[in-house]
PDB file of N, CA, C and O in Angstrom, chain B, residues numbered from 101:
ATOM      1  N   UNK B 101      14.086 181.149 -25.220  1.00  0.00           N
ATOM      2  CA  UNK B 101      13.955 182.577 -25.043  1.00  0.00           C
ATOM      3  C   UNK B 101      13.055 183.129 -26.161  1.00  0.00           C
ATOM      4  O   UNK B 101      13.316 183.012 -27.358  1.00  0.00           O
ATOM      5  N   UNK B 102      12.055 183.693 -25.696  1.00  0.00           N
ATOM      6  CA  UNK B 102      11.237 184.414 -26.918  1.00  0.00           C
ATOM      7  C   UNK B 102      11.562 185.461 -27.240  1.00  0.00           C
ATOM      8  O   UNK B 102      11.620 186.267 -26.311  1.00  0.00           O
ATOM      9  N   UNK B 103      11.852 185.877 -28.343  1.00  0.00           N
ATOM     10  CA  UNK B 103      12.110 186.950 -29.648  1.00  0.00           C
ATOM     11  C   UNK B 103      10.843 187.582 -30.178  1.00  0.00           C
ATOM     12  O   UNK B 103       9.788 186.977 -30.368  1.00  0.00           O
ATOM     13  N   UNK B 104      11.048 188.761 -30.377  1.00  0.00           N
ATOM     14  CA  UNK B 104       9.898 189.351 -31.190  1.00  0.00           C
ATOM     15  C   UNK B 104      10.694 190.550 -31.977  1.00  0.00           C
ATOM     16  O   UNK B 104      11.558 191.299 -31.519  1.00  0.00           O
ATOM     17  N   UNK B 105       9.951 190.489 -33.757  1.00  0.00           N
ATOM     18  CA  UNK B 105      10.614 191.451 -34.456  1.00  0.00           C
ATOM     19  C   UNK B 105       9.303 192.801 -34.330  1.00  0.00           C
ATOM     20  O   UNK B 105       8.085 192.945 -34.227  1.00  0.00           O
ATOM     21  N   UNK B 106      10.478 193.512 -34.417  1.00  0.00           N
ATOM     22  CA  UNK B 106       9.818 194.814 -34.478  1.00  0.00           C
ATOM     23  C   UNK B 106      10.150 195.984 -34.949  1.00  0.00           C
ATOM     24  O   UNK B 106      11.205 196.526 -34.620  1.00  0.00           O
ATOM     25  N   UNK B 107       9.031 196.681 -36.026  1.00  0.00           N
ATOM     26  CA  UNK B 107       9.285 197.289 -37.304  1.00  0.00           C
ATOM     27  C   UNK B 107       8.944 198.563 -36.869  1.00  0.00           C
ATOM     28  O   UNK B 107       8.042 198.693 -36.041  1.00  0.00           O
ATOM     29  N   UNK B 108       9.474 199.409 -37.264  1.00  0.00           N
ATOM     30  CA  UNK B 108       9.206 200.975 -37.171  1.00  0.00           C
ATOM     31  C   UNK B 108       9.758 201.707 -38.153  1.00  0.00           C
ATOM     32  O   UNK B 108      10.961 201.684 -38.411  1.00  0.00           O
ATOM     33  N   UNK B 109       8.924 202.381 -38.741  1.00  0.00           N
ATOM     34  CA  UNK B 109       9.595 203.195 -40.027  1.00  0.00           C
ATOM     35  C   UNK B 109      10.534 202.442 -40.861  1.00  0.00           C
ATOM     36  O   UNK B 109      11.556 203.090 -41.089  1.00  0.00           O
ATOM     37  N   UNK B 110      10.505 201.285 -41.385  1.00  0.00           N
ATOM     38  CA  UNK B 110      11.317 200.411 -41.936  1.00  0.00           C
ATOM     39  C   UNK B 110      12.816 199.820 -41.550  1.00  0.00           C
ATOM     40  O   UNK B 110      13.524 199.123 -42.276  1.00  0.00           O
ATOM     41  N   UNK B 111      13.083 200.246 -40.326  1.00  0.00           N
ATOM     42  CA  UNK B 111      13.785 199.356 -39.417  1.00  0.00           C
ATOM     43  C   UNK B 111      13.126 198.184 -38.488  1.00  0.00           C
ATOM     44  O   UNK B 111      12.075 198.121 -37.850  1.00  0.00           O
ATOM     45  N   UNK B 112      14.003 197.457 -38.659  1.00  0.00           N
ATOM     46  CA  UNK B 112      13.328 196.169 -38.106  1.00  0.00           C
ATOM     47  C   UNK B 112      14.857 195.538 -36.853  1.00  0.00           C
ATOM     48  O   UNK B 112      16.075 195.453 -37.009  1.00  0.00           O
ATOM     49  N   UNK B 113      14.170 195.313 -36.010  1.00  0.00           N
ATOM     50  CA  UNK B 113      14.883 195.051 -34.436  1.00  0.00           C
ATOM     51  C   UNK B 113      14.090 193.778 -33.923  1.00  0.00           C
ATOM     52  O   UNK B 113      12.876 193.647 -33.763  1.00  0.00           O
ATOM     53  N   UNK B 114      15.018 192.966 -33.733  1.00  0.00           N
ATOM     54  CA  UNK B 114      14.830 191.656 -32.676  1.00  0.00           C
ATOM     55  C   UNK B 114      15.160 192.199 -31.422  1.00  0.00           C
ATOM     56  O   UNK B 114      16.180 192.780 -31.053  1.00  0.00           O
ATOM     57  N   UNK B 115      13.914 191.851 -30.713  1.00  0.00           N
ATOM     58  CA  UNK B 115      14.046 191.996 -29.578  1.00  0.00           C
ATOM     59  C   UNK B 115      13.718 190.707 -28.540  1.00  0.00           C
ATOM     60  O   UNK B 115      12.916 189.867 -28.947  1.00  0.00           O
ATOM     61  N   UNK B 116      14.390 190.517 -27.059  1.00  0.00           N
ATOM     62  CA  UNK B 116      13.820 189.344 -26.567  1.00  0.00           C
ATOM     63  C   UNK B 116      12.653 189.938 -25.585  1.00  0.00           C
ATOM     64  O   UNK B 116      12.341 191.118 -25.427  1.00  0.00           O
ATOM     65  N   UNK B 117      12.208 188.994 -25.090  1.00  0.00           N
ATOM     66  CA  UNK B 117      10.918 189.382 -23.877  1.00  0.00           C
ATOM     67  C   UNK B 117      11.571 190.240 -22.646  1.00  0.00           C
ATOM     68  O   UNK B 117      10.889 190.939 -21.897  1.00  0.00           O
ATOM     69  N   UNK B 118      13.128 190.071 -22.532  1.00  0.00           N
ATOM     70  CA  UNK B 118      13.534 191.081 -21.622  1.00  0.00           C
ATOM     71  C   UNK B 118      14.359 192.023 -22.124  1.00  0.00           C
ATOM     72  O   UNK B 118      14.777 192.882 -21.348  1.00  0.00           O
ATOM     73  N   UNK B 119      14.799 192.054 -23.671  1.00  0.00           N
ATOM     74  CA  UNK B 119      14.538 193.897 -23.448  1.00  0.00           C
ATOM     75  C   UNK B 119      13.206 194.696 -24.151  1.00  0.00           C
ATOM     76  O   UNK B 119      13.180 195.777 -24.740  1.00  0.00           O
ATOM     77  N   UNK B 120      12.446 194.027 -23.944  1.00  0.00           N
ATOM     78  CA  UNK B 120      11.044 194.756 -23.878  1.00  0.00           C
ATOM     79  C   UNK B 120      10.770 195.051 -22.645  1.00  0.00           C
ATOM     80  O   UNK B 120      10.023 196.026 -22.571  1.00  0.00           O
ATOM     81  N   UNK B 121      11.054 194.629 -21.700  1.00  0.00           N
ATOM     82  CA  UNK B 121      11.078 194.830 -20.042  1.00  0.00           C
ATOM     83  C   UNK B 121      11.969 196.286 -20.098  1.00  0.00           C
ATOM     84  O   UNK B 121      11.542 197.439 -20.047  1.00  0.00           O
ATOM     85  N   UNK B 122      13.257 195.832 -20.212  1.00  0.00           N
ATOM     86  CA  UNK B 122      14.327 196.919 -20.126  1.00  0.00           C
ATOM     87  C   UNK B 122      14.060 198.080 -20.630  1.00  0.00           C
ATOM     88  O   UNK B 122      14.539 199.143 -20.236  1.00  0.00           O
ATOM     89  N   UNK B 123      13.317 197.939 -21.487  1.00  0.00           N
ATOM     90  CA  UNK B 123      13.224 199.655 -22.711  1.00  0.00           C
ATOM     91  C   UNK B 123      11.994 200.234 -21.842  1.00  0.00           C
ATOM     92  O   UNK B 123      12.073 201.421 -21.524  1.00  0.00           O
ATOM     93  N   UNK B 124      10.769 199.436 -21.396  1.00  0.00           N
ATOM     94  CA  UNK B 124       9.433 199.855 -21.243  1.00  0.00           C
ATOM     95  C   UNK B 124      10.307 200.889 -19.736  1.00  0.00           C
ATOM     96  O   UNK B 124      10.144 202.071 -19.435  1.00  0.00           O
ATOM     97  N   UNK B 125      11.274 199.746 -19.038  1.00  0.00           N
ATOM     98  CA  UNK B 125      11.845 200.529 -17.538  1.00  0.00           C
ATOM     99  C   UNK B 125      12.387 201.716 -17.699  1.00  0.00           C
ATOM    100  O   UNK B 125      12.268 202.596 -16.847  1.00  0.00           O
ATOM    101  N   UNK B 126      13.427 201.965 -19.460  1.00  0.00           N
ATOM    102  CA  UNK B 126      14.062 203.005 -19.732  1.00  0.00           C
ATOM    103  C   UNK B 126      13.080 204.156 -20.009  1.00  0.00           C
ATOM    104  O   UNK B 126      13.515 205.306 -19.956  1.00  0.00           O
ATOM    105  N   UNK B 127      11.976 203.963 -20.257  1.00  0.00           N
ATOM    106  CA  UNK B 127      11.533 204.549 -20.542  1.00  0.00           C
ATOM    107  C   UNK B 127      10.450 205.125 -19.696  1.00  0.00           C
ATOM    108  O   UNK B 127       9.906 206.165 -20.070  1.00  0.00           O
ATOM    109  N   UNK B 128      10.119 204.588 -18.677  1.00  0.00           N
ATOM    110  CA  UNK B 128       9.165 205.112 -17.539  1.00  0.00           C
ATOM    111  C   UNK B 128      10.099 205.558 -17.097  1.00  0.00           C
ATOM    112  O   UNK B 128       9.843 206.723 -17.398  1.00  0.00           O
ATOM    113  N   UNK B 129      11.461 205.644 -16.373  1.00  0.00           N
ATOM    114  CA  UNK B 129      12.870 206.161 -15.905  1.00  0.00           C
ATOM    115  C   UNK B 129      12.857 207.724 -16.428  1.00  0.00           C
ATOM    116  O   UNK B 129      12.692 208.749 -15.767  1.00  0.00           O
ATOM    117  N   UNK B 130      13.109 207.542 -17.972  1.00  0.00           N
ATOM    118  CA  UNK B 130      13.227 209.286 -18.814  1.00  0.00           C
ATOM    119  C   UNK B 130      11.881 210.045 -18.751  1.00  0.00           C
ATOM    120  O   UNK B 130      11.781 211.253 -18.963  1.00  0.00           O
ATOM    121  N   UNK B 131      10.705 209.101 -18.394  1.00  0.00           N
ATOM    122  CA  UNK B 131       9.877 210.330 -18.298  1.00  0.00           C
ATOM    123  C   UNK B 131      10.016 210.762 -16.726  1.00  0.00           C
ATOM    124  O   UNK B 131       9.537 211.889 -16.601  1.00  0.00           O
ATOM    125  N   UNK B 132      10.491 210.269 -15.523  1.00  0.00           N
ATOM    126  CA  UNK B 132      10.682 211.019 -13.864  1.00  0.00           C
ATOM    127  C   UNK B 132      11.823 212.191 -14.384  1.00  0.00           C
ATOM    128  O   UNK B 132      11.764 213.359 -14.001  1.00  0.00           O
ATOM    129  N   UNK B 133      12.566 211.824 -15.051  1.00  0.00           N
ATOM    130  CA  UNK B 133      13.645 212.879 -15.603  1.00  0.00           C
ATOM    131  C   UNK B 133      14.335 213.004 -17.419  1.00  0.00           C
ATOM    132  O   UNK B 133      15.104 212.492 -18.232  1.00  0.00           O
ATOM    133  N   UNK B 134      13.077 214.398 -17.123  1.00  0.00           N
ATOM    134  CA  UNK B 134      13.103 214.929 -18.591  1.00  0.00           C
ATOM    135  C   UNK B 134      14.035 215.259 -19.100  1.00  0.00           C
ATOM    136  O   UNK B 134      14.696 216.064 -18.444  1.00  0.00           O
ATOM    137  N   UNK B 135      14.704 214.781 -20.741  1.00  0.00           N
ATOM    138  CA  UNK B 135      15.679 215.338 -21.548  1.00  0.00           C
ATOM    139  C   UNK B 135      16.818 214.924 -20.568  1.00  0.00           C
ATOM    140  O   UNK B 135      17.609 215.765 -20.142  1.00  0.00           O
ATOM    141  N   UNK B 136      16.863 213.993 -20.323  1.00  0.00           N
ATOM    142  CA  UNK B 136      18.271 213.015 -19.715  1.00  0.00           C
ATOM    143  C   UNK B 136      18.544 211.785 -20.361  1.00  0.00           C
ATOM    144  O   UNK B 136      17.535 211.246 -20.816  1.00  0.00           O
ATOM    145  N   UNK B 137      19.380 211.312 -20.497  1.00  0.00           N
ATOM    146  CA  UNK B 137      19.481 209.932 -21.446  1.00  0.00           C
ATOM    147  C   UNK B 137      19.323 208.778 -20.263  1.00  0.00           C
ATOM    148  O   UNK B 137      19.538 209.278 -19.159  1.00  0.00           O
ATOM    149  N   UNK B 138      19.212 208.286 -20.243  1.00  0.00           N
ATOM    150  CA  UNK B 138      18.505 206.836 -19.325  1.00  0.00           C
ATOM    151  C   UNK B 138      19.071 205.688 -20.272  1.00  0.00           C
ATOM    152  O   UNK B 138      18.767 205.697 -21.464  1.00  0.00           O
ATOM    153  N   UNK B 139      20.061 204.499 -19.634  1.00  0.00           N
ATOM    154  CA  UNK B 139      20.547 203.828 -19.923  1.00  0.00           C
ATOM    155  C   UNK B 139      19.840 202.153 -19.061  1.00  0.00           C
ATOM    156  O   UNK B 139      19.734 201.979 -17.847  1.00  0.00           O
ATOM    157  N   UNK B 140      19.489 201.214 -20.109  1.00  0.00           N
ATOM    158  CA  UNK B 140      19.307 199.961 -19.561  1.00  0.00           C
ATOM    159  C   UNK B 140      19.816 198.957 -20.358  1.00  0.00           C
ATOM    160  O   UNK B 140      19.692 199.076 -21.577  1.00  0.00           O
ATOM    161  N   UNK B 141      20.530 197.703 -19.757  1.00  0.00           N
ATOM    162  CA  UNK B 141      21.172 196.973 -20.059  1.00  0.00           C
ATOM    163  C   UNK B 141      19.997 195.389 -20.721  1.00  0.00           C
ATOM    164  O   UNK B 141      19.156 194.667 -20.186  1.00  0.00           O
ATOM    165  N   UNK B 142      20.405 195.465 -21.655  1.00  0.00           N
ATOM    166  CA  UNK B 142      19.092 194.316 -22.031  1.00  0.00           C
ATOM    167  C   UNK B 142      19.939 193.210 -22.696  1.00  0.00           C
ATOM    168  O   UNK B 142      21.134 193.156 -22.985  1.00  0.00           O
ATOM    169  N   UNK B 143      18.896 192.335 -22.841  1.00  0.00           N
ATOM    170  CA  UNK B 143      19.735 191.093 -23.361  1.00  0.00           C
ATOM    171  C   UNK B 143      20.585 191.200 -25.020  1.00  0.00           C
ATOM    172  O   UNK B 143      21.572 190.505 -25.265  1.00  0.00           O
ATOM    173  N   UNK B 144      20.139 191.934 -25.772  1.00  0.00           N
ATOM    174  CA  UNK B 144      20.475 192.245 -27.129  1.00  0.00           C
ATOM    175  C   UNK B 144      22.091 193.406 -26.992  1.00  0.00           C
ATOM    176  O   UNK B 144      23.069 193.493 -27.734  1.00  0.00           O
ATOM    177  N   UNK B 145      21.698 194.196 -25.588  1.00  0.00           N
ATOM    178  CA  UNK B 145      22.889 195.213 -25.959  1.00  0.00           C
ATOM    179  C   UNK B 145      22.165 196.543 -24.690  1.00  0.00           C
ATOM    180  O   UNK B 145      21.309 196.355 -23.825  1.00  0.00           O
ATOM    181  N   UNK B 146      22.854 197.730 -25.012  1.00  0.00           N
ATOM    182  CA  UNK B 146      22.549 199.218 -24.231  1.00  0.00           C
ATOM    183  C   UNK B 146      20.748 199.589 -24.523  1.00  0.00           C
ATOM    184  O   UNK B 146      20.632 199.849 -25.720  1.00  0.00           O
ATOM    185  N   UNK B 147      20.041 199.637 -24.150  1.00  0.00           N
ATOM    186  CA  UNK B 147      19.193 200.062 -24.408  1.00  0.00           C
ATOM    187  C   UNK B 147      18.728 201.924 -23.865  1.00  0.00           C
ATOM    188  O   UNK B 147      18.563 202.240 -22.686  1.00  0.00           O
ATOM    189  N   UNK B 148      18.621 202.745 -24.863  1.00  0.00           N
ATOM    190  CA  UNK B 148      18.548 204.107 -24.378  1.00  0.00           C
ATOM    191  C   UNK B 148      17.406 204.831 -24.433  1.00  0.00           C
ATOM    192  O   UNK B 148      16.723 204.842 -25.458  1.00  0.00           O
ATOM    193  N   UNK B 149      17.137 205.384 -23.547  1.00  0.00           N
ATOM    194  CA  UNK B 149      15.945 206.219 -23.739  1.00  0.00           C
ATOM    195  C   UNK B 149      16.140 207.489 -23.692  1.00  0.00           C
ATOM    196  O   UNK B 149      17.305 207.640 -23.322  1.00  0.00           O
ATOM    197  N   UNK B 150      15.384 209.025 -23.950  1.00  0.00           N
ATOM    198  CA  UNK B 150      15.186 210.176 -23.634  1.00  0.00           C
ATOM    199  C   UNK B 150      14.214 210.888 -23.962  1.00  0.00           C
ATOM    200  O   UNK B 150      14.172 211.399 -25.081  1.00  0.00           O
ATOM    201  N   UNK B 151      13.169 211.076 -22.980  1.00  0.00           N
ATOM    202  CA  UNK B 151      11.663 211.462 -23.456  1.00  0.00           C
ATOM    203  C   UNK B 151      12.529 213.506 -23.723  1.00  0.00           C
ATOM    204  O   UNK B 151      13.317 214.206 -23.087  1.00  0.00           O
ATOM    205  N   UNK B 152      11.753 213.635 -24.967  1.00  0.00           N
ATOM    206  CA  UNK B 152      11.910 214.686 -25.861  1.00  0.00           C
ATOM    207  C   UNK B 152      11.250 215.726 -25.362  1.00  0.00           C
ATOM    208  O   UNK B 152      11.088 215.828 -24.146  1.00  0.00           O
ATOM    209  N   UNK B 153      10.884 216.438 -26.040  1.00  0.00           N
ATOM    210  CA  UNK B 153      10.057 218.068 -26.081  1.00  0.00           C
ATOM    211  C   UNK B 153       9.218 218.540 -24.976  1.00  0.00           C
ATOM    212  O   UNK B 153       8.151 219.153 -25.017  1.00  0.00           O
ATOM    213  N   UNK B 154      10.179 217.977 -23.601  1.00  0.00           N
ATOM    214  CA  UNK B 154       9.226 217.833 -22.498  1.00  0.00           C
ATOM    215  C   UNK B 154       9.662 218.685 -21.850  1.00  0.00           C
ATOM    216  O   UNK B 154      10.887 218.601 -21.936  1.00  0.00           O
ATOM    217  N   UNK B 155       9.262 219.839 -20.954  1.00  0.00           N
ATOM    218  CA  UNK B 155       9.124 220.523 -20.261  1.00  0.00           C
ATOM    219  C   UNK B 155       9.341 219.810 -18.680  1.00  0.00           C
ATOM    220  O   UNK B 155       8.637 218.954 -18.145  1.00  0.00           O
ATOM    221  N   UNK B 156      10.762 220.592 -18.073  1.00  0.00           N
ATOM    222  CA  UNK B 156      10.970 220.087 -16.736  1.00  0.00           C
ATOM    223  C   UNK B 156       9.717 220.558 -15.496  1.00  0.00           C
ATOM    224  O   UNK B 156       9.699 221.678 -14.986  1.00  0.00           O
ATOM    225  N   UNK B 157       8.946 219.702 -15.240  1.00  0.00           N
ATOM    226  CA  UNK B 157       8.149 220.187 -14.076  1.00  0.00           C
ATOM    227  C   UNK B 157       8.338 220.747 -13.150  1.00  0.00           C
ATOM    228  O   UNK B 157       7.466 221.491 -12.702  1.00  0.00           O
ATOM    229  N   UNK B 158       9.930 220.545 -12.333  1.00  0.00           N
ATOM    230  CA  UNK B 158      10.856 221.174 -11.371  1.00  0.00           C
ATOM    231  C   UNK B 158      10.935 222.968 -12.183  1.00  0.00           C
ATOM    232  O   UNK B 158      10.021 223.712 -11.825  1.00  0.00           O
ATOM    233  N   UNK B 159      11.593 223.346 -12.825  1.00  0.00           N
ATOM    234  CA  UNK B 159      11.299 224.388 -13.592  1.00  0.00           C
ATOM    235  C   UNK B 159       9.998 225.273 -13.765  1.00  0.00           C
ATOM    236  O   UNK B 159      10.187 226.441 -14.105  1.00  0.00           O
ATOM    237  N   UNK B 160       8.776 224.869 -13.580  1.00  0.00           N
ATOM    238  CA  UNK B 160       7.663 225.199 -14.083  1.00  0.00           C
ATOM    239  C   UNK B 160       7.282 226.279 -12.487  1.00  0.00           C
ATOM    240  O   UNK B 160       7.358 226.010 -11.288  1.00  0.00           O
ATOM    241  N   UNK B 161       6.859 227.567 -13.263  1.00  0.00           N
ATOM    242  CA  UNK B 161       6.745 228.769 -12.103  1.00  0.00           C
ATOM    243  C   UNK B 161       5.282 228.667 -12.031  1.00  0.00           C
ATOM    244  O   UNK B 161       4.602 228.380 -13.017  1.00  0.00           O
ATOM    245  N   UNK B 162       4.699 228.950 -10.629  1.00  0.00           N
ATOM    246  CA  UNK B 162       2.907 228.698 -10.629  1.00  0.00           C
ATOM    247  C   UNK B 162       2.743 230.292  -9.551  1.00  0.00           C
ATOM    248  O   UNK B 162       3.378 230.786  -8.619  1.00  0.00           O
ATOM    249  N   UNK B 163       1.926 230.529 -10.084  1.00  0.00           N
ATOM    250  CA  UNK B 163       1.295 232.274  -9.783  1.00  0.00           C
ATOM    251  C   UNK B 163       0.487 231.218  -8.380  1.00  0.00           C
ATOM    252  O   UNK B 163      -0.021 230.135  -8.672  1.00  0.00           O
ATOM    253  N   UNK B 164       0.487 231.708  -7.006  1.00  0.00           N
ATOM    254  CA  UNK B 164      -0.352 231.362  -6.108  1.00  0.00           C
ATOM    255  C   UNK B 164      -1.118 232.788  -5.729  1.00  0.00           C
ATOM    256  O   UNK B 164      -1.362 232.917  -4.529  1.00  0.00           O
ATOM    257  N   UNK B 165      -1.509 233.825  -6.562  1.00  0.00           N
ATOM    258  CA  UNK B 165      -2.396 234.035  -6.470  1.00  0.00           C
ATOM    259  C   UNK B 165      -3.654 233.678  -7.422  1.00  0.00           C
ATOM    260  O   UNK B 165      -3.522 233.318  -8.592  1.00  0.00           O
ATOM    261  N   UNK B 166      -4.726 233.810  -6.847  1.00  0.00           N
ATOM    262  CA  UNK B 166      -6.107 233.679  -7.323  1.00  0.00           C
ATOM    263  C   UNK B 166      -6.519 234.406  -8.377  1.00  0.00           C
ATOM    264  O   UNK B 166      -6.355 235.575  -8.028  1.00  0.00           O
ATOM    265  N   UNK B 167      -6.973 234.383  -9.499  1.00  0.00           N
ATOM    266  CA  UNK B 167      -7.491 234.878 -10.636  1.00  0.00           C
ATOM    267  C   UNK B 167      -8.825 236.297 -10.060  1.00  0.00           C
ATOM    268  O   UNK B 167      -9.618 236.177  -9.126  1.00  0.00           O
ATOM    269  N   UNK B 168      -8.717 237.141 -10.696  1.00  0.00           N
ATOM    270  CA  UNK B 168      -9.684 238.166 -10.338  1.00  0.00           C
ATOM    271  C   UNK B 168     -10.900 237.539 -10.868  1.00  0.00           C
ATOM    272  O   UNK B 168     -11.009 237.075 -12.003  1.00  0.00           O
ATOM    273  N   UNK B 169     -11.855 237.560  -9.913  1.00  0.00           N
ATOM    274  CA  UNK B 169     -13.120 237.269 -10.207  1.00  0.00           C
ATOM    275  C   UNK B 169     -13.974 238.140 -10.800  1.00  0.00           C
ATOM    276  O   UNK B 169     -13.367 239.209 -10.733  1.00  0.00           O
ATOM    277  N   UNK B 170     -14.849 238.307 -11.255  1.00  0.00           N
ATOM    278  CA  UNK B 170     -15.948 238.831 -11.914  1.00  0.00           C
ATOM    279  C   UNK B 170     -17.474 238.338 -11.437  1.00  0.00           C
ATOM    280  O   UNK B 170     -17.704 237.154 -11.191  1.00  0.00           O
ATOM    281  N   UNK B 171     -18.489 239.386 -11.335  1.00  0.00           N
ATOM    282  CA  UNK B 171     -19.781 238.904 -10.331  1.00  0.00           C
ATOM    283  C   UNK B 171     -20.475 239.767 -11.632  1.00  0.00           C
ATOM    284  O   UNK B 171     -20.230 240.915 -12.002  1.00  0.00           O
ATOM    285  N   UNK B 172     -21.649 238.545 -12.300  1.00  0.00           N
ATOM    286  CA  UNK B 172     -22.145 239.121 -13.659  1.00  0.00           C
ATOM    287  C   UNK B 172     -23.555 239.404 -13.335  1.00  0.00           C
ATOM    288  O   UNK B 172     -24.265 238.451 -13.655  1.00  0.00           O
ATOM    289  N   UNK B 173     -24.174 240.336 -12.836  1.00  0.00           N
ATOM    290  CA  UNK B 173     -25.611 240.489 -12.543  1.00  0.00           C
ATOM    291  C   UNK B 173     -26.260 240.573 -13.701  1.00  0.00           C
ATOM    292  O   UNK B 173     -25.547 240.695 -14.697  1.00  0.00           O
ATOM    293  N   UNK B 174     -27.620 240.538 -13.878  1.00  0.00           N
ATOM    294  CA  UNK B 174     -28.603 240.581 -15.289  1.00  0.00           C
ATOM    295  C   UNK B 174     -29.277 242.036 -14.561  1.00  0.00           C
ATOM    296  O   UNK B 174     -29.501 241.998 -13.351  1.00  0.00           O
ATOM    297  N   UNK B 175     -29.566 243.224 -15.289  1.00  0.00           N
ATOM    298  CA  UNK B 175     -29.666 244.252 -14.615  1.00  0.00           C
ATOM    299  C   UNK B 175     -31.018 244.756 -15.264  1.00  0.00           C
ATOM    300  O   UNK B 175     -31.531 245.808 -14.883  1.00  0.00           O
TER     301      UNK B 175
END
């Protein structure tokens, strides 16, 4: 089974080749649904995700009207 260490801000985590699978899944998962915790089961243990400071797209209000135009002649 291949292992890989991996350092971030001076924590350091063994990880195997499948929960690098698991986290990359947790984590494409939390970005379809923002600010939810997303849970994947990997070979090391729980693996969790929750994409942050993100704005729900479902939420997001869109004006369907058209912007006032402007017609700029040189006079």
């Amino acid at each position: 089974m291949n292992q890989f260490e991996v350092s971030i801000n001076g924590t350091t985590l063994t990880l195997t080749a499948e929960d690098l699978v698991m986290m990359s899944t947790a984590m494409m998962d939390a970005m379809r649904t923002p600010n939810k915790e997303i849970f994947s089961q990997g070979s090391s243990g729980k693996i969790r995700a929750k994409l942050l400071n993100a704005k729900d797209e479902r939420n997001q209000q869109f004006n369907e009207r058209s912007p006032k135009s402007f017609v700029v002649t040189d006079c």
